[in-house]
Structure formats: structure tokens, C-alpha cells
C-alpha positions in Angstrom: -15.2 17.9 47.2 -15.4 14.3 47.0 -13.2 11.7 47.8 -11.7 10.9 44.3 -11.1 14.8 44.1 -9.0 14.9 47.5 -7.2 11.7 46.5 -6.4 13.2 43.0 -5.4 16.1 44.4 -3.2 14.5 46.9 -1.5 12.6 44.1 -0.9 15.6 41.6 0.6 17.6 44.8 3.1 14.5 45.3 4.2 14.4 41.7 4.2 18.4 41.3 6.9 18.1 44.9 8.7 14.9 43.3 9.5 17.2 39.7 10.7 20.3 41.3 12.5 18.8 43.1 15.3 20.3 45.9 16.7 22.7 45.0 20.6 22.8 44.1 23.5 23.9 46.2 25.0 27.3 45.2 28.9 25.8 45.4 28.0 22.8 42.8 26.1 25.5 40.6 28.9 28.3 40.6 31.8 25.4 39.9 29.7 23.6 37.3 30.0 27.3 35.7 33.3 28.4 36.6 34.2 24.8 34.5 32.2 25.7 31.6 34.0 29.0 31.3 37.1 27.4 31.3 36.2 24.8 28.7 34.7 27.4 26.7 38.3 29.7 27.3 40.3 26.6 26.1 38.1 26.0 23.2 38.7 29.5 22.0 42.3 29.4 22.3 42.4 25.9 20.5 40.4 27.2 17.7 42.7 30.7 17.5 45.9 28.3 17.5 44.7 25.9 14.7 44.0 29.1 12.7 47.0 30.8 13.3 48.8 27.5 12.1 46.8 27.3 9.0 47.7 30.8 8.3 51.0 30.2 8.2 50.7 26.8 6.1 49.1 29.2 3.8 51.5 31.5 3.5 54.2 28.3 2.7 51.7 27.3 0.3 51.6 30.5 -2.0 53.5 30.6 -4.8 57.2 32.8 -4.8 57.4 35.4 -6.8 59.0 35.0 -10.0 60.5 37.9 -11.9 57.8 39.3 -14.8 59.0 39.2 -18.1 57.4 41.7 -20.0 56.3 41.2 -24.1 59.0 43.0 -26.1 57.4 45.4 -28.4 59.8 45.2 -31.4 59.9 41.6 -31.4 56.0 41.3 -31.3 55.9 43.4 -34.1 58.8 41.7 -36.5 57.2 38.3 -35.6 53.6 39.2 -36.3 52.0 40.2 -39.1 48.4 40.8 -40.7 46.5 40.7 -43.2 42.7 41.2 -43.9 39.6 38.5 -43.5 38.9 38.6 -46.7 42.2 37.0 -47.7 41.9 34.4 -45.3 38.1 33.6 -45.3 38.2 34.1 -49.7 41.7 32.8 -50.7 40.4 32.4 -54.7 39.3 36.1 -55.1 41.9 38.0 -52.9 40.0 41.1 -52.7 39.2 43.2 -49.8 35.2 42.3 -49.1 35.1 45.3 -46.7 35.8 48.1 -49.7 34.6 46.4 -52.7 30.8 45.7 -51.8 28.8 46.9 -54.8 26.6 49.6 -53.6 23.0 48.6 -52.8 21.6 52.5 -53.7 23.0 55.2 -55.1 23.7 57.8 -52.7 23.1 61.1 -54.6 19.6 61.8 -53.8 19.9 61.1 -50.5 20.3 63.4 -47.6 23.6 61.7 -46.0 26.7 61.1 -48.0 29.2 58.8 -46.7 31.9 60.6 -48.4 31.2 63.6 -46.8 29.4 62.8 -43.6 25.6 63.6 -42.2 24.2 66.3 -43.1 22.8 67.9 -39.2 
């Protein structure tokens, strides 16, 4: 090896020792995790109280219960009333357009009736 190699090497084993570094006590490592544990423990019960409070902000929130009324049948029906499309949609005519369509072919030669139903 030449010179340049030993010095390079010298310097790349002082920076290698100078990034590792010691290593750390065992006390500051276990308390820096003992306080983690108990942040982390605190932080839990914080979040489980903030929900618990807006659960029960929730429940003030909903709406009481007020008593169903339910639709009276004979009323509905003595305030209702119908009457067919046709009257409303052809007010002139007054006729019932879903009976009294003129027939388009005559149905006697062919093999259903509507009278009397399909012939299967």
C-alpha cells in the first residue's frame, strides 16, 4: 500500500469511530422508554375521555321522541278522492282513454283473445 492509501485509511477509520459513536448508558435508554410509555398511556386516556365526552354531547344532541301520530284511515278516505287521467289530462272530451281506444286489429282470427285470455 502506498502512503495516500494508509492516510485514507487512517482518515475513514477516524470518521467510521467519530459516527458510531459511544455507546449509550442503559439507565438514560430504559427512562427515555419508561417516559415514552407513559406519554403514550396518557395520550390514550386523553383520546378515550374526549370520546367519551362527545358521546355524550351526542346523545344531548339527538332529537326527543315525540309521540307518532298515525294517518287516520276514514278521514284519508272522506278527504280524498279520484278520478281517472283521462279527465284531468282531456278535460273537453271526458272519456276514459284507457277503455275507449279504437281497436288497431280485430281479434277474431287471432289465436289470443283478450276477453277470454291466451290460449296455452
Amino acid at each position: 500500500m502506498t502512503s495516500d492509501d494508509e492516510a485514507l485509511r487512517a482518515s475513514l477509520q477516524a470518521a467510521q469511530r467519530k459516527a458510531d459513536g459511544s455507546a449509550p448508558e442503559f439507565d438514560k435508554v430504559f427512562g427515555a422508554s419508561e417516559q415514552r410509555l407513559q406519554s403514550r398511556r396518557k395520550m390514550q386516556f386523553v383520546g378515550l375521555a374526549a370520546a367519551a365526552v362527545l358521546a355524550v354531547l351526542a346523545l344531548g344532541l339527538l332529537p326527543t321522541q315525540e309521540q307518532i301520530t298515525y294517518v287516520d284511515t276514514e278521514e284519508l278516505v272522506a278527504t280524498t278522492f279520484w278520478s281517472a287521467p283521462s279527465d284531468s289530462l282531456l278535460p273537453d272530451h271526458q272519456f276514459d282513454i284507457y277503455r275507449e281506444l279504437p281497436e288497431l286489429f280485430e281479434s277474431t282470427g287471432m289465436s289470443t283473445n283478450s276477453e277470454t285470455g291466451a290460449l296455452l
